[in-house]
N, C-alpha and C positions, 0 to 999 in steps of 0.2 A: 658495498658492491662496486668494483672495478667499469668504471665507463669501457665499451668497445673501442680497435681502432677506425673512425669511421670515415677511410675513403682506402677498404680494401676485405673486396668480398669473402677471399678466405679468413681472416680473422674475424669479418661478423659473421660467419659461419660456426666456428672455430668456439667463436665465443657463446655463443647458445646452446652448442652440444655440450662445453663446457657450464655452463649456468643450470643445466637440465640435469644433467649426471652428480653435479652436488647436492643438488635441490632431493634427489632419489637417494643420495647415498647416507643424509642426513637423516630423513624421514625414516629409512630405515634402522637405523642407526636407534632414531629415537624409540620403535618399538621395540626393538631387540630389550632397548634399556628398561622399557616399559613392562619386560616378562612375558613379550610375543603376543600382547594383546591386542587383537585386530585396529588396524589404524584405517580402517574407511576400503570402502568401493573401490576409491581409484587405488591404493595401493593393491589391494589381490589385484585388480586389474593389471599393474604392474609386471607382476609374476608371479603370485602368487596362489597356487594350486590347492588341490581336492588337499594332498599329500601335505603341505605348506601349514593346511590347518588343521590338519588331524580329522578332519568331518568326513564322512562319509558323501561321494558324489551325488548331486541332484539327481533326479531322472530327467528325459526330456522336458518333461511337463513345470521343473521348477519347485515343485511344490516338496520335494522330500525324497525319502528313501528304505528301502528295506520292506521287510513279509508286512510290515503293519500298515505298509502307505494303503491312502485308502482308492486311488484310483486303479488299483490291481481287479485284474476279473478273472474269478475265482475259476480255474480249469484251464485260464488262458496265457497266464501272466500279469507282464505292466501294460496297461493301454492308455498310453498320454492322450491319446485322442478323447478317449472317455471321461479326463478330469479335467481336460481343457473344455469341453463345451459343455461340460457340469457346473462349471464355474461362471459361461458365458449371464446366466441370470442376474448375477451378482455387479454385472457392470452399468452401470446410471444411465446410459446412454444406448443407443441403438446398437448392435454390434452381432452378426454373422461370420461367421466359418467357410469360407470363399471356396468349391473344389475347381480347377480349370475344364474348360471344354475345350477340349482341338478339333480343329479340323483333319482333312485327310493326309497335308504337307506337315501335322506338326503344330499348328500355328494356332496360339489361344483367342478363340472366337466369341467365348463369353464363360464365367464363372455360376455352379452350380450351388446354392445355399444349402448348403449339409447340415448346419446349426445353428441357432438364433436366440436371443431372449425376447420380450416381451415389450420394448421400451419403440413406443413410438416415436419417430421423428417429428410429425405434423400430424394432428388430427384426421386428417383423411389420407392416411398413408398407412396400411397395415406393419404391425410390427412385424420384425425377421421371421419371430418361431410360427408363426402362420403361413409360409412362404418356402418351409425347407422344400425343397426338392424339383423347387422351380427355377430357371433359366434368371442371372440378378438384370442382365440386360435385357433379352427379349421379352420378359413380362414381369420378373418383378419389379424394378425400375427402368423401364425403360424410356424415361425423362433422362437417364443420364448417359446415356449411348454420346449423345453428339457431344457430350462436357472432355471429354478426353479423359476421365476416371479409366476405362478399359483399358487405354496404355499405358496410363501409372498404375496399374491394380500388375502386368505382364513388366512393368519393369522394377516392382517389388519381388517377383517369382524371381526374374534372370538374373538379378544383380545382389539382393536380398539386402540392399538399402530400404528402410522403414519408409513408407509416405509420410511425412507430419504437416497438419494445417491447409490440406487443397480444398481451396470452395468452389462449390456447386451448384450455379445457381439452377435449381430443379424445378422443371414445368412439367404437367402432365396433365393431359386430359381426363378427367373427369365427371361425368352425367352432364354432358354437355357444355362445361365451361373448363377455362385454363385454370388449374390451381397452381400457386408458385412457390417455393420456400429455398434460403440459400442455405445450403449444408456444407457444414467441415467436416471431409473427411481424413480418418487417419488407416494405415494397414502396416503390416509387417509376416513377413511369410513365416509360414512354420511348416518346416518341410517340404513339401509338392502344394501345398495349400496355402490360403490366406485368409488372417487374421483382420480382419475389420472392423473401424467404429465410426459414426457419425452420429453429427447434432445438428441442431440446428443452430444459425449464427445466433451469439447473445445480444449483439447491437451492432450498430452500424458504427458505430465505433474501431470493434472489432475487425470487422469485414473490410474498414480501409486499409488498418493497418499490415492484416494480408495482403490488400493487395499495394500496399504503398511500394514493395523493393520489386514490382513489374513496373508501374508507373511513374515512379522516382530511380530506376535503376539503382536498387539499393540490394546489397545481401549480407548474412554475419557469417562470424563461425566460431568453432572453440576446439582450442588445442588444451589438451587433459596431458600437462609438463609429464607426468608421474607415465600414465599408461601408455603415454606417447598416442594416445585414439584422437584421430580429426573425424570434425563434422561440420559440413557444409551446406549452406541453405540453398533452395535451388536460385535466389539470385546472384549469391558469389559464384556459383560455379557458371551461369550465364556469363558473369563478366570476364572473368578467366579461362571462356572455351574447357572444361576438364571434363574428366568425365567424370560422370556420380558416383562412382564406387572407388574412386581414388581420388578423393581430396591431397592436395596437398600438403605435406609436415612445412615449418617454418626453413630449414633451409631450405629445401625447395621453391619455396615464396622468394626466399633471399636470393636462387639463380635466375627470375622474370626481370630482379631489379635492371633500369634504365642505370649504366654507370655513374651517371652525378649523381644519382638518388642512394649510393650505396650508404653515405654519412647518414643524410637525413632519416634513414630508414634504421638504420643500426641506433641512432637517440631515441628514434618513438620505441623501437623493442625494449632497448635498458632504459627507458620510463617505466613501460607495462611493468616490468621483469622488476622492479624497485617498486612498485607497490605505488606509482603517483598516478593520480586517476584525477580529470581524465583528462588522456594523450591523444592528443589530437595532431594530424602531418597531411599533407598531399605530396602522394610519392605517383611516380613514370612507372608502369611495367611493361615489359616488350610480351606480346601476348601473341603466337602464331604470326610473327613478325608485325605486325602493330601495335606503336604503342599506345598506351590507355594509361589515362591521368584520372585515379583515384584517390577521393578523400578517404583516410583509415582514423577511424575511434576505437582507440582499445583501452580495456579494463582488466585491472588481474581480479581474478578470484582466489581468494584466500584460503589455505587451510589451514587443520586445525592447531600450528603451529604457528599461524599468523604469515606465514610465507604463502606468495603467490603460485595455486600447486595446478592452475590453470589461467590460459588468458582467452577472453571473448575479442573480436575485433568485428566494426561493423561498416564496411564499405560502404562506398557510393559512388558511382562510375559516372565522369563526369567529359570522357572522353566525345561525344558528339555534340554538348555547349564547347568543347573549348576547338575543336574541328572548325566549328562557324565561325567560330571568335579570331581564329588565325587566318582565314577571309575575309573578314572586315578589318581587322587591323595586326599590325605585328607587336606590338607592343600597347599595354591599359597600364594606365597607377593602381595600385593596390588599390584605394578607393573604390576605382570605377569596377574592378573587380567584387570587391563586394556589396556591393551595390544590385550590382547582374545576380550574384547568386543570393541575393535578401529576394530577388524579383522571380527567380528559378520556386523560388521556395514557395511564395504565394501565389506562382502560376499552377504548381503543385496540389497545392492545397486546396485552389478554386475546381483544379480540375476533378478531384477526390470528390470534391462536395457534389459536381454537376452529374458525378460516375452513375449514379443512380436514376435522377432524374430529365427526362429531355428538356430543360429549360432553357431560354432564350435569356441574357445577360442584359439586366438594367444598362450598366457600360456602357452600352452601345450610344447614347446620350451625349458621351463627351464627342467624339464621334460626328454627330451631328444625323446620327439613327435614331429613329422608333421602328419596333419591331413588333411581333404577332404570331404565334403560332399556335397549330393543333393536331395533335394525332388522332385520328379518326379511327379507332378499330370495327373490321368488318362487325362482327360481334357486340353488342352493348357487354358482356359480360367479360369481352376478352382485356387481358390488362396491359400486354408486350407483342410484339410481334417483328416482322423484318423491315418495317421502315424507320426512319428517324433522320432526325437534322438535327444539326449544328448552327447555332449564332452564337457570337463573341466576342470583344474587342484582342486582339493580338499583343504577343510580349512589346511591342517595340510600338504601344500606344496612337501607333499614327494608323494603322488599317483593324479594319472587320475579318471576320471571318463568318463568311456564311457557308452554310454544304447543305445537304441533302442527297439521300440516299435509300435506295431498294434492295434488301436480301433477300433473294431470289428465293424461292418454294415454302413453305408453310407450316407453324407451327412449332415444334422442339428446336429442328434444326435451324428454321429462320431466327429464331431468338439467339443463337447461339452466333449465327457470324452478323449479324444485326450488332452485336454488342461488341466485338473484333472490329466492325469498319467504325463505326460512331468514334468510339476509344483511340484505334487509328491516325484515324485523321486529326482527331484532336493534337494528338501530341506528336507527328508530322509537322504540323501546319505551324509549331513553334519556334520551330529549325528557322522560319524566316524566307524561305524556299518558297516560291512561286505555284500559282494553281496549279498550271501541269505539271512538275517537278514531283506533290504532291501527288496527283491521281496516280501520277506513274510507280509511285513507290504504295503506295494502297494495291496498286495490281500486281506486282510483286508480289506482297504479303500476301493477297489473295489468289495466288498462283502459287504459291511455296505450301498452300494449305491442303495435302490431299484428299480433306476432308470436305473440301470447300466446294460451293457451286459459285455460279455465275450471281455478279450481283451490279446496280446500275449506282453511278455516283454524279452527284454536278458541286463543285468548289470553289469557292469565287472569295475575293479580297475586294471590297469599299475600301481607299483609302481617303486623304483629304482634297486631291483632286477633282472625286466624286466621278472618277471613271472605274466601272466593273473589270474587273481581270479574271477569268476565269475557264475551266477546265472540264469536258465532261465525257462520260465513259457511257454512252448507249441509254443515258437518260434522258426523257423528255425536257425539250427547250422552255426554262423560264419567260413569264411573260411578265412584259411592263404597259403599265397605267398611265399615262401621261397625260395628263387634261383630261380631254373625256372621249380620248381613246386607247385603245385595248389590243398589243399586237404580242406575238412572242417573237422573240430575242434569232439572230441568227443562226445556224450552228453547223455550219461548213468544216467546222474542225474539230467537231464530234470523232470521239473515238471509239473502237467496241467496247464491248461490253467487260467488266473487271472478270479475270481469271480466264480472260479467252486466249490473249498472245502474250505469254512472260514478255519481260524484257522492252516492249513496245512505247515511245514514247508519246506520249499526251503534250497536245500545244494547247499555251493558253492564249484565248483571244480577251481582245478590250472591246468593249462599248461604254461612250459615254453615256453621264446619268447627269440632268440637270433639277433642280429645287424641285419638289413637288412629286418628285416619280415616284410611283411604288413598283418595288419589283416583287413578282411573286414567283415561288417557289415549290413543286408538289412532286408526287409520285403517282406513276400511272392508274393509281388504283381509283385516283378521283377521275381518269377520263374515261377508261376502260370501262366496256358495257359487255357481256356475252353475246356474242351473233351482229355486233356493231363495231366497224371501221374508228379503230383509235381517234383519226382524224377530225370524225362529228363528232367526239369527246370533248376535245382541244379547241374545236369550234363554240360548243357550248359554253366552257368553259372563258374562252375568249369575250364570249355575249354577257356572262355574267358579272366578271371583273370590269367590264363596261359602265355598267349599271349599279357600281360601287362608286364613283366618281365621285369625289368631297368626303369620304369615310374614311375614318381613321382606320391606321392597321387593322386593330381590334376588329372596328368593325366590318370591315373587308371578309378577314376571316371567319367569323360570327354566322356573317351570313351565308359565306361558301358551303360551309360547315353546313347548315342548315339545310342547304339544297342537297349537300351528299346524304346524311339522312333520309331526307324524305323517296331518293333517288332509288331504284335496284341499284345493289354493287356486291358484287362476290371477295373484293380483296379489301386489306386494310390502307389507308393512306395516312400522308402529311401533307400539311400547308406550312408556307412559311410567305410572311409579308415584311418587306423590308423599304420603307421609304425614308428618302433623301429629304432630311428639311431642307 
């Protein structure tokens, strides 16, 4: 195989369309010789017809053809409908027959369960066929309204792009307590209807790895050389702005190239294309006029000729590390380059692990922090709700990160953007970006969400100077400990509330912090009383953290904790304890 010329985009164009059309003409070539014996999937894919192979056409349904199929009803005809959810038992997993419901404009408001088998998701979740002819969002699941499944269920109808691998993390009330379980779901439309399956996640393993190409900006895809068919995950087509029903073919890939990148891009394809695995490149592409610096790993797949009769390629969009990176300097040695992205990796991977659980980070130690926290749910039985905080040490090991945070209203929906701002901020705050820079782009995000309500945040950096930097959106003012008294924190530069003014920027204020301080940290839920002035809250509250004086974090919190207990309180809270050795 003939190398590309590689600093000229018509000939690496030139040359693919070329390398594509042999690769078909041979494969053909090779059946012909074989006595027209079927050469796989992807060749009929190719072009190859009902006509092509002598067979008689499927019916809708897939399954066969002719007086003898057996989903035929007898006085009526074929009724694919009838062999498709005849068959729905047969499947291992959960899986329903979606029909849509409009509204009076048109507009799909919720999906009606027409058919179902018998396969539970979670013990205390009825199976589908128990459920036909009930509304899937206003009462047969209606934990999954606020997940965004309703809009990928209407853009499986409009586009008839398959769903593959969306999880769900599903809450629903019931006999009194939260039950939780995350589901994969999959759909695919068939006809005016949709096809659906869900399970439940097999380990947490898996559930990262979903969600690793949101959190690592990462997406694949696969070009099938023979049928010419693209498939793109929805993190590649995030990177690349496209739309989902028109992925991209490879020269089209090859017109985003940044012109220096035309060579280097044209060797990783005649790598793939030659069968050397694995090709690995970081190529420029100009994307809706900006460019984005992605790393590309591609693989061929082999057929059964031993020729590459498809290539997988697995991005990772690296474009807003290397944005900072040309703000702090214009030029790194390769070294220092990989070095940042060994450190990208395992900021990655801590964050994955933390995704789940609200924990406070040992790290904080080097730091010259001890830390403390606790979620307080209104409920002894409840397990998630809309509060939560962040502690951490930062990529760039000289600062903390502390936050804490309130999603506004209760239950499904507050689980739902509770887990949007925590995640947020997280991976914000890594940018290097300052408290308010931060809150300001959190209200953004929460202002871009038309799903979203209002919700309160406070953001703060410890670094080694031991002065607080920090930023807050309509949240209750931290207080500190100092010897053996008990005040809270200014907050003159308090800004509203997140999702109230797009665009609005947040200033961050400093206060110094000397040896010994503890700063505390909470959500209105610990001051808040019904028929009682926030104010004697925070007063309380003030009296108590008084009378912690000499206590470790721990036990600061411990006992906080113990007074909201015994206390009335209608909402859930957090504490968070953060003291300066």
């Amino acid at each position: 195989m003939t190398r590309p010329r590689t600093d000229d985009l018509a000939a690496l164009k030139s040359y693919i369309e070329r390398e594509v059309a042999t690769l078909r003409a041979e494969v053909r070539r090779a059946r012909e010789a074989a006595g027209g014996e079927t050469a796989g999937p992807a060749l009929l894919a190719a072009g190859a017809s009902s006509a092509d192979t002598g067979r008689a056409p499927l019916c809708p349904c897939g399954q066969g053809a002719g007086a003898g199929h057996g989903c035929a009803d007898a006085g009526e005809g074929h009724d694919p409908w009838h062999c498709l959810c005849a068959a729905l038992p047969a499947v291992p997993m959960s899986a329903a027959l979606l029909a849509p419901v409009r509204d009076g404009s048109g507009e799909i408001v919720d999906f009606v369960i027409r058919a179902g088998n018998h396969v539970r998701s979670a013990d205390w979740l009825m199976p589908p066929d128990q459920q036909v002819g009930r509304p899937f969002f206003a009462e047969a699941r209606p934990g999954a309204r606020a997940s965004g499944l309703l809009s990928a269920l209407r853009q499986v109808l409009a586009t008839g792009r398959a769903l593959g691998g969306m999880v769900v993390d599903y809450t629903e009330e019931r006999y009194g307590r939260l039950r939780r379980v995350q589901l994969v779901h999959y759909a695919a439309s068939c006809g005016d209807q949709v096809l659906t399956t869900w399970r439940p996640v097999r380990s947490q393993a898996e559930l990262l790895t979903i969600d690793a190409q949101h959190l690592a900006s990462m997406g694949w895809g696969r070009w099938d050389l023979l049928s010419g068919s693209v498939s793109w995950s929805e993190g590649l087509q995030r990177i690349f702005r496209t739309d989902p029903a028109l992925p991209w073919s490879l020269p089209e890939l090859c017109d985003a190239l940044v012109e220096a990148d035309v060579g280097p891009f044209g060797e990783f394809i005649a790598s793939v294309l030659a069968g050397e695995e694995p090709a690995w490149t970081r190529i420029r592409f100009t994307v809706l006029g900006e460019v984005r610096t992605v790393d590309l790993l591609g693989r061929p797949v082999a057929g059964t000729d031993g020729r590459p009769w498809a290539l997988q390629l697995v991005a990772r969009d690296l474009t807003p590390q290397m944005r900072s990176r040309r703000r702090l300097v214009e030029k790194q040695r390769e070294t220092e380059q990989l070095r940042q992205q060994a450190a990208a990796e395992r900021q990655v991977a801590s964050a994955l692990r933390e995704a789940l659980l609200p924990t406070y980070s040992e790290g904080l130690a080097d730091l010259g922090l001890t830390a403390a926290a606790a979620y307080l749910p209104a409920e002894p039985e409840a397990a998630v709700g809309g509060d939560w905080y962040k502690c951490r040490p930062l990529a760039d090991g000289e600062r903390s990160l502390i936050a804490i945070g309130d999603a506004s209203g209760h239950g499904l929906e507050a689980v739902a953007r509770m887990a949007q701002q925590r995640h947020g901020v997280a991976g914000l705050a890594q940018t290097g970006a300052s408290a308010g820079s931060v809150v300001t782009w959190l209200n953004d995000l929460v202002c871009a969400d038309p799903a979203a309500n209002t919700a309160t945040v406070a953001v703060g950096h410890i670094g080694g100077d031991r002065v607080l930097r920090w930023a807050c959106a309509g949240h209750p003012a931290p207080l500190l400990l100092r010897g053996e008294r008990a005040f809270t924190l200014p907050v003159e530069h308090r800004g509203p509330l997140l999702g109230v003014l797009p665009g609005h920027p947040y200033r961050t204020a400093e206060f110094p912090l000397v040896g010994g301080d503890v700063l505390l940290l909470y959500t209105d839920g610990v001051v808040e009383r019904r028929g009682r002035d926030i104010t004697e809250g925070v007063a309380r509250l003030v009296g108590s953290l008084t009378g912690c004086a000499g206590l470790e974090p721990q036990g600061i919190i411990d006992r906080l904790a113990a007074e909201y207990v015994r206390a009335e309180h209608d909402d859930d809270a957090c504490l968070l304890a953060v003291r300066v050795d």
